[in-house]
TORKOL-4160 file (C-alpha; in steps of 0.2 Angstrom, whole numbers, padded with zeros to 4 digits, m for minus):
208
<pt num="1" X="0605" Y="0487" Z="0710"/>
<pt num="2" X="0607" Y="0496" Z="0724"/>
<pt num="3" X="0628" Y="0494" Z="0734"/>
<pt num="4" X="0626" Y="0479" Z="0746"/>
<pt num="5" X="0639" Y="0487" Z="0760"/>
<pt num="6" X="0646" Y="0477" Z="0775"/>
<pt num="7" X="0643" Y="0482" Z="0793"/>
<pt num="8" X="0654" Y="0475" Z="0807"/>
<pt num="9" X="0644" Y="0476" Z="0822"/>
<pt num="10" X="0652" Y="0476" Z="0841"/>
<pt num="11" X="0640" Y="0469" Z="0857"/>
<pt num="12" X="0648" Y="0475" Z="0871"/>
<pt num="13" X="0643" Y="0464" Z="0888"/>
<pt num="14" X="0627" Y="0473" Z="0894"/>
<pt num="15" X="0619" Y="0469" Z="0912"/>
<pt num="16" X="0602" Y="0475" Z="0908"/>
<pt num="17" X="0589" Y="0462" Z="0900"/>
<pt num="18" X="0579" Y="0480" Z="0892"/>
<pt num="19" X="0592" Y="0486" Z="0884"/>
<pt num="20" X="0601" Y="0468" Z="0874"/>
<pt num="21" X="0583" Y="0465" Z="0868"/>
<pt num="22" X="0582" Y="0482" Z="0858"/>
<pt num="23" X="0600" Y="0481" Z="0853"/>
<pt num="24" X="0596" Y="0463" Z="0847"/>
<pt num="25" X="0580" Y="0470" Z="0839"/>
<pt num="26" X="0587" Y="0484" Z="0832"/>
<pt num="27" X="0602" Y="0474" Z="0822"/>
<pt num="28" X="0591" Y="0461" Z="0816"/>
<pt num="29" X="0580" Y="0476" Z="0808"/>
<pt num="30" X="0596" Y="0483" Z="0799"/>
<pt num="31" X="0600" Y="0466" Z="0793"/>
<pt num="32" X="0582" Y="0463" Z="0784"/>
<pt num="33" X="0582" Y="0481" Z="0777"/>
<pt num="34" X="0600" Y="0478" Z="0771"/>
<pt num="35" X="0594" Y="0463" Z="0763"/>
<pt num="36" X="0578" Y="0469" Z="0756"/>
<pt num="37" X="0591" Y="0483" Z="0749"/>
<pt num="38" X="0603" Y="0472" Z="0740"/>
<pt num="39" X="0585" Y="0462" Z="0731"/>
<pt num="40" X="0577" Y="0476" Z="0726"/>
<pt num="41" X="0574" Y="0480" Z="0708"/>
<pt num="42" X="0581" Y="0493" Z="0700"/>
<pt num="43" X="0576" Y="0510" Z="0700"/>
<pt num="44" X="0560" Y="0516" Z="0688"/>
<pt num="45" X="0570" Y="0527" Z="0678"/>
<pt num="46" X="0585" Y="0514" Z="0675"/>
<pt num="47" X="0579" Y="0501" Z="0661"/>
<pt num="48" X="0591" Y="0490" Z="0648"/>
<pt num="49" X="0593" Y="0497" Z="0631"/>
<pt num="50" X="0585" Y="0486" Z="0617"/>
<pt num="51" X="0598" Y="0481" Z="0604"/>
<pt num="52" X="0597" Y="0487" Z="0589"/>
<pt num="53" X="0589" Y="0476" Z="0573"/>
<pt num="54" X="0603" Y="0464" Z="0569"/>
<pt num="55" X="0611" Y="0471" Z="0552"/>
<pt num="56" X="0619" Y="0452" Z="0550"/>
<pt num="57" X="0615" Y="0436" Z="0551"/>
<pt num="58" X="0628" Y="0424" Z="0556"/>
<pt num="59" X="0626" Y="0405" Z="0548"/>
<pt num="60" X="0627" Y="0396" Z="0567"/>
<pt num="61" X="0612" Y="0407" Z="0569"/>
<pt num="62" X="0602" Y="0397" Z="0560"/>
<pt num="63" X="0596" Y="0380" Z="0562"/>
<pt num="64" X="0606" Y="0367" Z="0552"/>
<pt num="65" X="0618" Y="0350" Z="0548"/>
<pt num="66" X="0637" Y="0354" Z="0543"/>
<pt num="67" X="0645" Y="0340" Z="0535"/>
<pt num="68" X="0657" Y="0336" Z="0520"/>
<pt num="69" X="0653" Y="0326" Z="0504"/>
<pt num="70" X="0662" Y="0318" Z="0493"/>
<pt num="71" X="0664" Y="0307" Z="0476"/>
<pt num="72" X="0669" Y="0294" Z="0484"/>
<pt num="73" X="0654" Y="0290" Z="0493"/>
<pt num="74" X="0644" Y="0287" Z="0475"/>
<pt num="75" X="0659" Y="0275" Z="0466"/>
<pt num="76" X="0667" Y="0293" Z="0458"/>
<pt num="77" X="0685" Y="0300" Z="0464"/>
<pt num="78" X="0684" Y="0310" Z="0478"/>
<pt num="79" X="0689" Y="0311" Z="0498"/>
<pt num="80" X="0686" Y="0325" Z="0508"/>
<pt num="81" X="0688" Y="0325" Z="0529"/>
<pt num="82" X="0678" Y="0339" Z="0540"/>
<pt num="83" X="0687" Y="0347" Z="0555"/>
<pt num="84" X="0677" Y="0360" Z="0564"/>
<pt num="85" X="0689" Y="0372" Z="0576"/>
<pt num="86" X="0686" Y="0383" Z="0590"/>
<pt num="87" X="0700" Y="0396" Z="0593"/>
<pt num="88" X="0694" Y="0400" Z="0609"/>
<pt num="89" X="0694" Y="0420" Z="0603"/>
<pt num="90" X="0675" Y="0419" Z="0601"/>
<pt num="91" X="0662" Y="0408" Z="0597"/>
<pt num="92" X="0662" Y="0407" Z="0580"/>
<pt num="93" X="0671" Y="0393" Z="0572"/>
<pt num="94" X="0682" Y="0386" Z="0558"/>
<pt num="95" X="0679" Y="0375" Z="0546"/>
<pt num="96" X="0693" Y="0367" Z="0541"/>
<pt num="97" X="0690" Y="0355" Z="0524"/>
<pt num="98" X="0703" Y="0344" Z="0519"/>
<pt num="99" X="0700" Y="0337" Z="0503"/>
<pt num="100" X="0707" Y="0326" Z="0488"/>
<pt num="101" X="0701" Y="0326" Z="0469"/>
<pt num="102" X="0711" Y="0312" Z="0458"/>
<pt num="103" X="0716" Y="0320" Z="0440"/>
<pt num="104" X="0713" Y="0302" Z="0433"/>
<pt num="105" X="0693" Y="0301" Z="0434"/>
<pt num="106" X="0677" Y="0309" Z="0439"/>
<pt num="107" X="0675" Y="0314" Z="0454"/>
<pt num="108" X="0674" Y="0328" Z="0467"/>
<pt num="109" X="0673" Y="0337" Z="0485"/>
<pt num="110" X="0667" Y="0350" Z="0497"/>
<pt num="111" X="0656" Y="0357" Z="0512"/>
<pt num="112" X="0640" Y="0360" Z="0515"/>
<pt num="113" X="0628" Y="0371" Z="0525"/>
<pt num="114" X="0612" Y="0361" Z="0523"/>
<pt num="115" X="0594" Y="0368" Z="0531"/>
<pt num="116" X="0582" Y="0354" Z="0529"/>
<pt num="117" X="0567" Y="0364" Z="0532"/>
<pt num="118" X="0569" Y="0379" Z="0521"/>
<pt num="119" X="0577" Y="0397" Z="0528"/>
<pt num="120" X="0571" Y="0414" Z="0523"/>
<pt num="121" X="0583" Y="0426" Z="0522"/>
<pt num="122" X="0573" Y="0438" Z="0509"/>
<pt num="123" X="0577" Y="0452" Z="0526"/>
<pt num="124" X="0594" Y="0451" Z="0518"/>
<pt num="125" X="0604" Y="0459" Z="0501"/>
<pt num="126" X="0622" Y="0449" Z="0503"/>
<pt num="127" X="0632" Y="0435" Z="0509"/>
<pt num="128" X="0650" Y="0435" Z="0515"/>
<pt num="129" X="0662" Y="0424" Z="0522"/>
<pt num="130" X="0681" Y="0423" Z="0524"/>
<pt num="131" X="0692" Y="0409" Z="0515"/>
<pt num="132" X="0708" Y="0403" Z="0517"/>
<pt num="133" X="0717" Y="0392" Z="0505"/>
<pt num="134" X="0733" Y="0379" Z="0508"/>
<pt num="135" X="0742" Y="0387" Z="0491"/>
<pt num="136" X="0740" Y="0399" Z="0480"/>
<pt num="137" X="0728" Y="0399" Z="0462"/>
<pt num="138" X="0716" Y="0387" Z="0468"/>
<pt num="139" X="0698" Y="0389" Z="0463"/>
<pt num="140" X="0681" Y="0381" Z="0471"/>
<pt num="141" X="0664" Y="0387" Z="0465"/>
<pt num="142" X="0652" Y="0397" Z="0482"/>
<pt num="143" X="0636" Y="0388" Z="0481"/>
<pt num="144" X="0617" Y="0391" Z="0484"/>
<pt num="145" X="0603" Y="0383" Z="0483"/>
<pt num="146" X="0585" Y="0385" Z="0487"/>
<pt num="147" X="0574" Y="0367" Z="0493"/>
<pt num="148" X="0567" Y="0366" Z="0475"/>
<pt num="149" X="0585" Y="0362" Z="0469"/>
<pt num="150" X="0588" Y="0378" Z="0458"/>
<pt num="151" X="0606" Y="0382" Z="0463"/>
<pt num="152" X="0618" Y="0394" Z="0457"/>
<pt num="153" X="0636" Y="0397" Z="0458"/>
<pt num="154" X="0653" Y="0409" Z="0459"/>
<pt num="155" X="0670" Y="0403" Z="0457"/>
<pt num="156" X="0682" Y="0408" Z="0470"/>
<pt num="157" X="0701" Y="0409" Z="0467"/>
<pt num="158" X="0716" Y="0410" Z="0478"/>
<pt num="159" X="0728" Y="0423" Z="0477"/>
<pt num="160" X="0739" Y="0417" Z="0492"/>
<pt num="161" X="0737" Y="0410" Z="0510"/>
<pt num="162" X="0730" Y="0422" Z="0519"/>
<pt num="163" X="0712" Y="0423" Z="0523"/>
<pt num="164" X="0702" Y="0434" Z="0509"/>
<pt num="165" X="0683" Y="0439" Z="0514"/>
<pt num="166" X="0672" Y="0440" Z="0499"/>
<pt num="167" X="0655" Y="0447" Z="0498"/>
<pt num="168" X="0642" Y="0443" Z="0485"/>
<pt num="169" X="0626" Y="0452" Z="0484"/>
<pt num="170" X="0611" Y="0438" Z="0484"/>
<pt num="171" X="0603" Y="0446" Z="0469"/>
<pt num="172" X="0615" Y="0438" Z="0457"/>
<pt num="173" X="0610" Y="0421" Z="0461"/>
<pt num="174" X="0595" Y="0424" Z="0449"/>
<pt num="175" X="0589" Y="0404" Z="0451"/>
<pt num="176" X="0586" Y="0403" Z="0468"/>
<pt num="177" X="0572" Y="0407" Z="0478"/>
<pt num="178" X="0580" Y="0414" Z="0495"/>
<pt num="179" X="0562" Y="0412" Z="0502"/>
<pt num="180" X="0566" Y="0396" Z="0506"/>
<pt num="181" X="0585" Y="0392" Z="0504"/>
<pt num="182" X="0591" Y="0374" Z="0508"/>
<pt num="183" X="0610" Y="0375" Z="0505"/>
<pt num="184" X="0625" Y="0386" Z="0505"/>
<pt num="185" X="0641" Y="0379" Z="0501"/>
<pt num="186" X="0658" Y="0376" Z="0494"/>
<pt num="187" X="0662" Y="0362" Z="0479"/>
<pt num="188" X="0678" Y="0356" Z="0469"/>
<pt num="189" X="0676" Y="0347" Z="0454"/>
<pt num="190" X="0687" Y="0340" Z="0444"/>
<pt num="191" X="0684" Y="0348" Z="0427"/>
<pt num="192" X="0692" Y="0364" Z="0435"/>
<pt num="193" X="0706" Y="0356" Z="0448"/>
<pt num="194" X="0714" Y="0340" Z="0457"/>
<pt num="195" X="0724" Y="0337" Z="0470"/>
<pt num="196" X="0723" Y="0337" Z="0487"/>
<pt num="197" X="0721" Y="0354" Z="0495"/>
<pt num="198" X="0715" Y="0362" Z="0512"/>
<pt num="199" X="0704" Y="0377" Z="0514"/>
<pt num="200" X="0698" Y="0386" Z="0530"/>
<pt num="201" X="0681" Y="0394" Z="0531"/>
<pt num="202" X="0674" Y="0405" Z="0544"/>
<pt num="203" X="0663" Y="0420" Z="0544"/>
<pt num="204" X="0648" Y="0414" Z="0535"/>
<pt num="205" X="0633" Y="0428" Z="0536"/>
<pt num="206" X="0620" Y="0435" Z="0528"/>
<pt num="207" X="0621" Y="0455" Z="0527"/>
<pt num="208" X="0607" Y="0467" Z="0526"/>
């Protein structure tokens, strides 16, 4: 876009009627040209680079419901509360689960990633995310599953509290059908922990 420049224009008192109509004349011609200038498109040779074919796919990007379950809900053992965080450093967020298992019956939590209508992410070879954990050597199982209900699972284990990124290629979750993949998320059962515990996710994308 070509530089819009400002002009300060002097009109000194003129007796002659001739000459303050071609001074008028001539100013309001610079004006339109200046302005005609300051609209016009860029040059031919100047054109915007096309970006690149995205080499990630990030889990906002895709249409979806974000929501925590829970045992409770279905007269099991079991709470969990979902917080969803903006930092303000990007536009990514964290999700916060805050979650409770009772060690005295069944029962159990987590988050889930749910796209109702099916989502084909066959253009990709892994998924990652970053997790972090309240305390240290607490596990909860990575989930996926496809709309058909085939799922398939990892189990995750804290070493600490700071956030750790983990990356699983999709080819070991040999059940599902990533055609048309329905859910992505995170569970704790209580066969494998109780408690009440607190784990940040953020991150979550598909990698080609």
């Amino acid at each position: 876009m070509a530089k819009r420049t400002q002009n300060t224009v002097t009109i000194a008192k003129i007796t002659v009627a001739g000459t303050i109509i071609v001074a008028v004349t001539s100013l309001i011609g610079n004006l339109i040209l200046g302005y005609w200038q300051f609209l016009r498109k860029p040059e031919a040779g100047i054109q915007s680079t096309p970006l690149p074919e995205a080499a990630s796919l990030a889990i906002e990007q895709i249409p979806q419901r974000v929501f925590s379950y829970y045992g409770n809900s279905e007269d099991l053992g079991g709470f969990a509360k979902l917080d969803i965080i903006f930092d303000g450093s990007g536009i990514n967020p964290h999700y916060l689960l805050n979650y409770t298992i009772p060690s005295d019956q069944e029962g159990y939590a987590g988050i889930a990633f749910q796209f109702d209508k099916g989502q084909d992410v066959t253009d990709y070879s892994a998924i990652a995310f970053n997790i972090q954990f309240s305390e240290g050597n607490i596990p909860i199982d990575f989930y996926v599953k496809d709309i058909g209900g085939n799922g398939d699972y990892v189990r995750v284990v804290s070493k600490g509290t700071e956030a750790t990124p983990f990356r699983f290629d999709l080819n070991i979750f040999k059940n599902v059908d990533f055609n048309a993949l329905k859910d992505v998320g995170f569970n704790s059962d209580r066969d494998f922990v109780s408690g009440q515990h607190i784990i940040t996710i953020f991150g979550v994308s598909f990698l080609k």
